[in-house]
N, C-alpha and C positions, 0 to 999 in steps of 0.2 A: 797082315797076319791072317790067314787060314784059319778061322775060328770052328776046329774039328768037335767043339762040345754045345753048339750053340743052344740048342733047346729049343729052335725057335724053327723047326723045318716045317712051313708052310706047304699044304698037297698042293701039286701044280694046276688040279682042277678047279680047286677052292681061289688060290691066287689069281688063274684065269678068268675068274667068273667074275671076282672082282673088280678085275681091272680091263676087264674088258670098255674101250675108247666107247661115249653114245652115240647112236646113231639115231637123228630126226625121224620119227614117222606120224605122219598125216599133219606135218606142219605144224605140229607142238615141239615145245621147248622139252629137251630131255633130262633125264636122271646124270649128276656127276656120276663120275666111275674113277678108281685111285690112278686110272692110266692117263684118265683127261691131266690129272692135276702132275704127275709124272712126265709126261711128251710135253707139256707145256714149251713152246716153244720164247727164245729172248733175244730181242737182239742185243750182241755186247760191244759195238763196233757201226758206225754210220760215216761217211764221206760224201759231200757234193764234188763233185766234178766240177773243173776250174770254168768252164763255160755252163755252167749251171741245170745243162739238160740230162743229166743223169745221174744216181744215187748208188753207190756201195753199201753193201752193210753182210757185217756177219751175222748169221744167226746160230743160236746154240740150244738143242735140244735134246732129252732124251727117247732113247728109242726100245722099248718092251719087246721088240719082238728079238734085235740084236745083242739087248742087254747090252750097251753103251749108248754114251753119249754122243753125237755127231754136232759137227761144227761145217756150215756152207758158208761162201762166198755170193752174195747175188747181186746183181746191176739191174737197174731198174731205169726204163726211159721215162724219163716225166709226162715228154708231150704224148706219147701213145700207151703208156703206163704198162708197157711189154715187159716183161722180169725176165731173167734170166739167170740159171746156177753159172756162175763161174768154174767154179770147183768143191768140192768133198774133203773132210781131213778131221785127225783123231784130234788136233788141237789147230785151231785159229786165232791171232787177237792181233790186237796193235796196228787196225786199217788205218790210213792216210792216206790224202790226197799228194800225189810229189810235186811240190811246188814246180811252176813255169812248165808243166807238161800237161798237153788239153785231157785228156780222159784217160789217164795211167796213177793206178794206186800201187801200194806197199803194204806187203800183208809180213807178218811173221804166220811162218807155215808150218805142221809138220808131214813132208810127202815124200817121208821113206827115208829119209837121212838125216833124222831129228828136224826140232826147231830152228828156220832160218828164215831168211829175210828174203822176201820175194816181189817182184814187181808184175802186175798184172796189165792189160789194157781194155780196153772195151771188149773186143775179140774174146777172152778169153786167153789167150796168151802169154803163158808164165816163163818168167827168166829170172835166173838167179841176180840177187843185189849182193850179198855177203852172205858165205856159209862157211862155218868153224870147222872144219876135222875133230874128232872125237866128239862129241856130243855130251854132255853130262847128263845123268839122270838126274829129275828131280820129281819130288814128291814124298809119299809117307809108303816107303818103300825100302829093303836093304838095297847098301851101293849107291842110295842117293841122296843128294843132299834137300833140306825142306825148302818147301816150296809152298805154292799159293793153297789156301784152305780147300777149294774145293776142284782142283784140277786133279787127273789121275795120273802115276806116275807116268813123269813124258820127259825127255831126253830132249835138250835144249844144245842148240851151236850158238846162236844170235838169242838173246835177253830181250834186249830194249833198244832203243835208236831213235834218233829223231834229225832230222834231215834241213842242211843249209837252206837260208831263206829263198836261193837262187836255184836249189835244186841240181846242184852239181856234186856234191861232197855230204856225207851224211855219218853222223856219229851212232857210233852203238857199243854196249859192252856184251861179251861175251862171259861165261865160265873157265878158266884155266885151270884143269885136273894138274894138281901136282905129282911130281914122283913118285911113285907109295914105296913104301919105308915101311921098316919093323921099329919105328920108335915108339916110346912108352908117350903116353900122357901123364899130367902132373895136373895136379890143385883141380885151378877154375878150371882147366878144360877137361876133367875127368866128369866135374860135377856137371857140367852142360853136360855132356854125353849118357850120364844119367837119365836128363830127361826126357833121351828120343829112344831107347833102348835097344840101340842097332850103332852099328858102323858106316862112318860115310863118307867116300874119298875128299881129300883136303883139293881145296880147290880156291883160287882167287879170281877176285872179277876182274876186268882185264876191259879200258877203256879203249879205245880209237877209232879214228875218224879213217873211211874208205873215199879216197877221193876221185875227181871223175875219169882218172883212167881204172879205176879198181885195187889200186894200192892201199895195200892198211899203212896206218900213219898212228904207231904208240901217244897214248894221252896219260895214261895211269894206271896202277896196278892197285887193288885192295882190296883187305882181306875179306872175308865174309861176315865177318862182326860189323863192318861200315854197312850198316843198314840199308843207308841212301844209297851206295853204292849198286846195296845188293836186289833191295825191292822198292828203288824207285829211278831207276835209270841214271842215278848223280846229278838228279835234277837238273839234268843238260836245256840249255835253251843256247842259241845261235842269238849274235846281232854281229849283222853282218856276217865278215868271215872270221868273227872271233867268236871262241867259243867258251859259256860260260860253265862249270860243273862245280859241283857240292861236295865235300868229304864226310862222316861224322865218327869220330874216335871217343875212347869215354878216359876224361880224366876226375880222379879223383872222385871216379862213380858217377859223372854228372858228364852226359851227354856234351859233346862240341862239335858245332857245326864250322866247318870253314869251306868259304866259298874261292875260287882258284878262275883263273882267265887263261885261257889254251889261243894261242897263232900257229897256225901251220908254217910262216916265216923263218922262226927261229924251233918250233917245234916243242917247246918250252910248257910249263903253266908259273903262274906266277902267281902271288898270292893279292885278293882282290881286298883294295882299303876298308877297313870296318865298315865304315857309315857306310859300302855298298855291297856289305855280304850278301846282306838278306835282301835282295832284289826282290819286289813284288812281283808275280806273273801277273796279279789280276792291276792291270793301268788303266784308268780313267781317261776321260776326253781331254783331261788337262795332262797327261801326262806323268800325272802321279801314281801312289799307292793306294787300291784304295779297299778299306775296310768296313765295318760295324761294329761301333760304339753307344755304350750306353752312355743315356743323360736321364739322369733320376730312373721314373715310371718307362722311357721311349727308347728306341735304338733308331740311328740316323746312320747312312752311309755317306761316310767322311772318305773324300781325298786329299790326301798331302802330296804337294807339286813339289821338284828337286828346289825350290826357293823356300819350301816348308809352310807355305799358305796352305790353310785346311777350305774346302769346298763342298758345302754339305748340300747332298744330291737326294734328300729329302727323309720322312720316317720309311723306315724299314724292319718289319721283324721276320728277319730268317736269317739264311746261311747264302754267302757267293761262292759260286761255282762247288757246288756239295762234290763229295768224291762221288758218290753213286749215279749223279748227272753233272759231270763236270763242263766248263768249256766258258772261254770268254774270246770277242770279235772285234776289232778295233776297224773303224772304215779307213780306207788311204789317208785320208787328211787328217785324221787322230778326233774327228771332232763329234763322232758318236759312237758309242762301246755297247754292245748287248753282252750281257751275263749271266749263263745259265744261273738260278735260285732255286732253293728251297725254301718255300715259306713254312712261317712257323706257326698260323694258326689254326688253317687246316692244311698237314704235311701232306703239299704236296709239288712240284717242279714243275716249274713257268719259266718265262724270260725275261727280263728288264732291261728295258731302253737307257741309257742314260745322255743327254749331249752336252755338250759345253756351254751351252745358253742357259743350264739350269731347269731344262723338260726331263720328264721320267713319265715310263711310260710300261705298264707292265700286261704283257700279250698273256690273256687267259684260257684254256679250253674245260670242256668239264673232264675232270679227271687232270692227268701230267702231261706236260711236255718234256722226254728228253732226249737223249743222244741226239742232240740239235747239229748240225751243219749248215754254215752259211756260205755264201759267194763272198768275193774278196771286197765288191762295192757295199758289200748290207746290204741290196736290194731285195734277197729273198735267200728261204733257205729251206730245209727239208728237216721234221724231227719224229720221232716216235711219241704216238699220242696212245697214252693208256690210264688205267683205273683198275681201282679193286672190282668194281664189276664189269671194266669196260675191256675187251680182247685191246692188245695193240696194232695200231694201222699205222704206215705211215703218211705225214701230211704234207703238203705244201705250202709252205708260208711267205707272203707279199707280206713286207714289213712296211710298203709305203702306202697300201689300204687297211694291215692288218689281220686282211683275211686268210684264215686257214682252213685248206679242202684237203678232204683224203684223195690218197693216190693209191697207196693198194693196203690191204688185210694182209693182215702178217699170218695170222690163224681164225681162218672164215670157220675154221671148226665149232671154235667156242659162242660163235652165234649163235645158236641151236640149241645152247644149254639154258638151264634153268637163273635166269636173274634173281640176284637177293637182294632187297632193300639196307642201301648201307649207309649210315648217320654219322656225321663226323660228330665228335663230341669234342670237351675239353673237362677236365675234373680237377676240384679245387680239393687240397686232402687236409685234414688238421694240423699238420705243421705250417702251409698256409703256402702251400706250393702249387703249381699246376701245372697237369700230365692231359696229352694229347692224345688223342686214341679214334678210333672206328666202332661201332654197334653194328653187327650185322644179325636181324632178327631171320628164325624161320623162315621156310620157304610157307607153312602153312601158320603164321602167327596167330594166336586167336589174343585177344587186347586182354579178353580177364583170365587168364590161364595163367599161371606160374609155371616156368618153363627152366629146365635144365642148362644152368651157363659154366661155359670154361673162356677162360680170361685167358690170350694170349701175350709172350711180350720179346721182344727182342731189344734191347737198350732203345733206339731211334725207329727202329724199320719200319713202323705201325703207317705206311701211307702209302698214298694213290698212284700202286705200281701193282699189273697183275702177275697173279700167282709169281709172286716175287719169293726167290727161294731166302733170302736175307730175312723173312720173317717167316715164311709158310715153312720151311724145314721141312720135315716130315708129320705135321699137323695138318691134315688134311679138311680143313674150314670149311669148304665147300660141303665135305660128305657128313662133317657134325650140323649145320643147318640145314641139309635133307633129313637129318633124321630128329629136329627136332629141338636142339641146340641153341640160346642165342650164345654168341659168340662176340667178344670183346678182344679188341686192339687195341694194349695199352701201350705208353711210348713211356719211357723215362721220363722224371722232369725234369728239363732240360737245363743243362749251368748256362745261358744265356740269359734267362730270367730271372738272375740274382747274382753279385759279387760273390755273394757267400756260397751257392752253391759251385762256382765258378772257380772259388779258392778250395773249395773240397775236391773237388776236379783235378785238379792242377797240385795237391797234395796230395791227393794217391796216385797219379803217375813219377812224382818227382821227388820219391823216398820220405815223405810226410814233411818238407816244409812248408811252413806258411800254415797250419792248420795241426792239433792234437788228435791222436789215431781216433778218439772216442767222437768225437765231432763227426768225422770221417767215415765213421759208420752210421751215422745216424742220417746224415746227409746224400749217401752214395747210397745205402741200403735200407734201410729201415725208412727212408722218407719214399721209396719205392714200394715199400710193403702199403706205406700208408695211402699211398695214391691207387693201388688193388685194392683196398678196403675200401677207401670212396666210391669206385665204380661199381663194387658188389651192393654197399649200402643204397647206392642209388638207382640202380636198376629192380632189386628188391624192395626199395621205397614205394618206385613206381606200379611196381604190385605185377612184373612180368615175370621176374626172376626166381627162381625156387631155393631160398636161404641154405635148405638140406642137401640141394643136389648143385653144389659149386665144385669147379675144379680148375687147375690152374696148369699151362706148358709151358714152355722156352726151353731156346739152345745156348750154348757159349754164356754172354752175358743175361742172356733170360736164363741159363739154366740154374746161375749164380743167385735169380732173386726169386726164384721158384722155391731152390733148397731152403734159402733166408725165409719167405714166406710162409712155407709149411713149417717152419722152426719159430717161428714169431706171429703168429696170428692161428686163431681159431677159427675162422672163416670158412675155411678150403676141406672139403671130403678126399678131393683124390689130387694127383700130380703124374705129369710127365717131365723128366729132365734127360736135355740132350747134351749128350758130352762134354758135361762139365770134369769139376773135382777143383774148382778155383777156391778160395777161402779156406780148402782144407789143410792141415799143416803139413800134409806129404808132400805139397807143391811148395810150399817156402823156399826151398834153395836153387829152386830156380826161377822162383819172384822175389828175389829177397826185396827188391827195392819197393815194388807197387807194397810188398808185406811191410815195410816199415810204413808206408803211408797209410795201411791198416788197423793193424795190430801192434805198432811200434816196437818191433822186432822180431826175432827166431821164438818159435815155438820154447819151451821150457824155463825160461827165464822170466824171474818175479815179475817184472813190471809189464810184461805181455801178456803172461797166462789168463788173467783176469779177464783183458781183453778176447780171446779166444774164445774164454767159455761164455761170452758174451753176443759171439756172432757165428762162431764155426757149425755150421752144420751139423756134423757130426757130433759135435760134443752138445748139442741141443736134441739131437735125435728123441731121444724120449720127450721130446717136447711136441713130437710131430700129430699135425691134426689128421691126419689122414694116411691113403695109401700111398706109393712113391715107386712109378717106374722112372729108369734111367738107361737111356738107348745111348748106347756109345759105338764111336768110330774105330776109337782105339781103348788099350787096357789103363785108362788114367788110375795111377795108384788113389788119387783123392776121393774120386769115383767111388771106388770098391772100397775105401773106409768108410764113406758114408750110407753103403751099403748094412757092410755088416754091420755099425752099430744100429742101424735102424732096425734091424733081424734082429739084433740082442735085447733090443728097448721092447721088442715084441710087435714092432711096426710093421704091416704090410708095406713089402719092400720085394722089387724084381729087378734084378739090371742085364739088359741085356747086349751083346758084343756081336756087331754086326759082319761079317768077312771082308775081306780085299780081293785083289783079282785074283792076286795068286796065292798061294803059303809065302812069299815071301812081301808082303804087299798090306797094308793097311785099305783100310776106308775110310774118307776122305772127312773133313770138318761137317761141311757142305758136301753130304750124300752123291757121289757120282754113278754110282753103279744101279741101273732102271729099278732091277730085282729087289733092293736091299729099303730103296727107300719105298718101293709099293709093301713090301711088309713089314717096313717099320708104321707107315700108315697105320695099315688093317692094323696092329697091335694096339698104336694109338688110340682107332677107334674101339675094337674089343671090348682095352681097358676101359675107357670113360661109361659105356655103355656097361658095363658089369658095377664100379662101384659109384657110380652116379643115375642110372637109371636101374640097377638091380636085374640089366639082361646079363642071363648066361647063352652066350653065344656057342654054334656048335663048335665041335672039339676041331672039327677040320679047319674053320674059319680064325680058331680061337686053342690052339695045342693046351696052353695052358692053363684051361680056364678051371680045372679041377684044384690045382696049385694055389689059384684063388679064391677058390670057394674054402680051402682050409685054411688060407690064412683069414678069410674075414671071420668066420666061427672063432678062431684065437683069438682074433681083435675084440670083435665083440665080449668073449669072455673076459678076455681082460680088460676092457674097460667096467664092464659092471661085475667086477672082481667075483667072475666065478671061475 
């Protein structure tokens, strides 16, 4: 959507000068700029080559002078460490290596005739694998249907695929636009449609397998409500030439998984016996499933064998194969497995050994290891090494000495910038929980100074990934500790270290069983606020932190415990929140279910309201400690009620709605458009800078800062009732 009122027109000169990329001189380390933290390049996508001498990987950045984002293709030799661009494209994802072919990957593409599935070679060399006719749009755009948070709208043939173990035959699902029709909508599908506020052609996902002469071969058809179907490929895996795939339907409000078995012989799926619905992907050395379980105080990674023997492969506290570093490796003879991890007590992504003898063996670098790729024997593998202050490079990894060397800088740019001292912490809060996080002090700390802090958070993201957009959003961390800022990464506290918080968890995704709504907030939210009290109290203990000048951001789920925060604690001066409107009761009817594990049911009704006025933003607004911007993608109705009762309470309160590409077009969850997020930046910083440090910045840098200097004069009067 075309946001023709925005308020927010930054001068192209002021913006420029901002974000102007640094450039090194006389061999010092330079100033960030909001363009460094903007072009930040990622890679989202890695593959070794089936003979080990060479590396794919996509990379995804943005570009300030294009205003988009671009997506390359690059191959990189190991032994002469040569790189080379493959190719260019408005969207890239989903690299593979193709099984049984020496140095040929499988990109999904888009180059000119939507998203499709393409095979590349060393060369450079591209040729079509499967491509759909019609393409579907998708994204937060009219005409298409939703799609990934933070991808821009992009017109899909080919989805997802994942290719026979032999490398002949490969499965993928496609979009199927149906007939459009002048039919009406009814009920629940009037109310979904409510909450995207556009039209969007009906379409089904559409399973089958292209086999090695090019023929599509039907697997399944389903609808777009099958989630799995629709945003995780039908959780297809191959054994053999049989092929397994997932459905999920809701009955009776409660989510059902059923797992199906596809032969190309009879052409059939059949349905797979219980006890082996839920196939593990992650298999141990023995063959089993294998997970992390607690025992008392400890967590142990436990495998159960098809005989049901548990083999406990030692203590562990993290996550296997985290979604943000996914990937597990099993050697030929089954009898050693590496698993990408996320540890859990300083977050951040490594790899663990495990073999069937009962060794474990966990490969560390400073900072993360991920988008890992190995060879098929384990003997060595290739993965992206980074940190909150380390650029990412990629490295080489010998698993039979363990040693890890770089092979090439992803972004030799950010060498050249200014390093910040960053302390993992961990913090205990009064309910007696504890929350994981980062301290990143000034770039000019002085030890006895009290210094101005804004606590960042995103649910999990708080770890050893650079400028990772899952936590940095449009918070520009870097450019608040040049100027002065310490800066706190806090993480949730996590439902792993406790049944109890694990059943709150597990009760507000699962329409509140197992746990009462009021529990559920105290546990999910309010034990969140307490663990930002702990890190304020104790950084201000320490005598660094300036009690007066605190302020707090997040997006999505941080934006959720920022509104809670400034509604329930007195701590916090100012706030940033990024496209929320969750907890408010305008979004209820299209959470009804996470809203029962809430508030235990619809707004208006006796035995919820209570609950409401107990956690809703909005209806605590006069409770708010301080100021409250609100950077939105889109117009969430939740958003703008919390807005205006913040205005009416007499709360300093701004929200502002960032454009899309076109008038017909949205901006994305996750910022895609270069322009939008360099001035949601600059905004961010403006604001913390005005009602935490009491700069008025100029009008060119800062449109609205007149807007704020009369809402804090109202503030102030009405707090000391004049």
């Amino acid at each position: 959507m075309r946001n023709r009122t925005l308020g927010f027109a930054l001068a192209g000169a002021a913006l420029a000068g901002m974000a102007s990329p640094a450039v090194a001189k006389n061999g010092r380390a330079q100033d960030w700029s909001i363009a460094d933290i903007v072009e930040a390049p990622s890679v989202i996508d890695l593959a070794l080559s089936q003979d080990g001498s060479e590396v794919a990987y996509i990379l995804r950045r943005g570009d300030m002078r294009e205003n988009r984002e671009i997506f390359e293709l690059h191959v990189v030799s190991i032994a002469s460490r040569h790189e080379r661009v493959l190719a260019t494209s408005a969207w890239l994802g989903a690299l593979k290596l193709i099984p049984s072919q020496k140095n040929a990957w499988s990109v999904l593409g888009d180059f000119g005739e939507g998203v499709q599935l393409y095979r590349f070679d060393r060369s450079g060399a591209r040729t079509t694998v499967v491509s759909q006719p019609d393409p579907v749009l998708v994204g937060s755009a009219d005409g298409a249907v939703p799609g990934i948070p933070n991808d821009p709208p992009t017109r899909f043939g080919v989805v997802s695929y994942a290719w026979r173990p032999d490398g002949r035959a490969v499965f993928y699902t496609a979009l199927d636009r149906k007939k459009a029709g002048s039919t009406p909508l009814f009920d629940a599908a009037v109310v979904e449609a409510s909450s995207r506020r556009r039209w969007e052609p009906d379409v089904d996902v559409r399973f089958a397998v292209s086999d090695e002469n090019g023929k599509p071969l039907a697997v399944a058809s389903r609808p777009t409500s099958d989630r799995i179907a629709r945003f995780a490929g039908g959780d297809a895996q191959w054994q053999g030439e049989a092929l397994y795939y997932s459905t999920m339907e809701s009955v009776a409000g409660t989510p059902r998984i059923t797992r199906w078995r596809w032969n190309a012989t009879d052409g059939a799926s059949h349905l797979v016996e219980a006890d082996a619905a839920f196939s593990s992907p992650w298999l141990g050395p023995h063959g089993g499933a294998l997970s992390v379980r607690r025992y008392g105080a400890d967590r142990k990674i436990i495998e159960i064998d098809h005989d049901g023997r548990e083999h406990d492969h030692g203590l562990f506290a993290g996550t296997l194969s985290d979604p943000r570093s996914p990937g597990i490796w099993r050697s030929p003879d089954g009898e050693r497995v590496l698993v990408a991890v996320r540890m859990g007590d300083i977050p951040r992504y490594s790899i663990l050994l495990l073999t069937k003898d009962g060794r474990s063996r966990l490969y560390e670098v400073a900072g993360s290891l991920t988008n890992c790729s190995f060879d098929g024997r384990l003997r060595g593998g290739v993965c992206v090494q980074q940190g909150l202050a380390i650029p990412p490079k990629i490295v080489s990894f010998d698993l039979g000495s363990g040693q890890i060397r770089p092979l090439i800088e992803i972004a030799p740019r950010y060498n050249l910038l200014r390093k910040s001292a960053v302390e993992a912490r961990i913090w205990r809060n009064r309910m007696g929980y504890t929350s994981s996080g980062f301290v990143i002090r000034p770039d000019h700390y002085e030890p006895r100074k009290r210094h101005p802090l804004i606590l960042i958070t995103h649910g999990s993201d708080a770890d050893e990934r650079f400028l990772s957009a899952d936590l940095v959003w449009n918070f520009p961390i870097q450019l608040f500790v040049q100027r002065g800022y310490i800066v706190a990464l806090v993480n949730d506290p996590s439902p792993s270290q406790s049944e109890t918080l694990a059943l709150a968890a597990s009760a507000w995704s699962n329409c509140g069983k197992g746990m009462g709504p009021e529990r559920v907030q105290d546990l999910m939210w309010l034990n969140g606020v307490a663990s930002y009290e702990a890190v304020v109290h104790d950084l201000v203990n320490q005598g660094v932190a300036d009690p007066n000048r605190v302020g707090i951001a997040g997006y999505s789920r941080g934006s959720q415990m920022v509104n809670v925060a400034m509604t329930n604690s007195r701590l916090f001066q100012a706030a940033s929140s990024g496209d929320g409107g969750y907890l408010e009761p305008a979004a209820w009817r299209y959470n009804r279910c996470s809203y029962a594990g809430v508030f235990g049911g619809r707004p208006g009704t006796v035995s919820a309201d209570p609950l409401y006025r107990r956690l809703t933003p909005s209806y605590r607004a006069a409770e708010a400690s301080g100021a409250i911007l609100q950077q939105m993608a889109e117009p969430r109705p939740g958003a703008a009620d919390f807005h205006q009762s913040l205005r009416e309470a007499g709360v300093p309160a701004q929200i502002t709605l960032f454009p899309g590409d076109t008038e017909a077009s949205d901006e994305t969850h996750l910022f895609h458009i270069p322009t939008n997020r360099a001035a949601a930046m600059l905004e961010n910083l403006c604001w913390f800078d005005f009602w935490l440090k009491d700069i008025s910045g100029s009008p060119i840098d800062c449109p609205r800062i007149s807007d704020w200097k009369a809402m804090a004069i109202d503030w102030r009067n009405g707090k000391s009732g004049g």
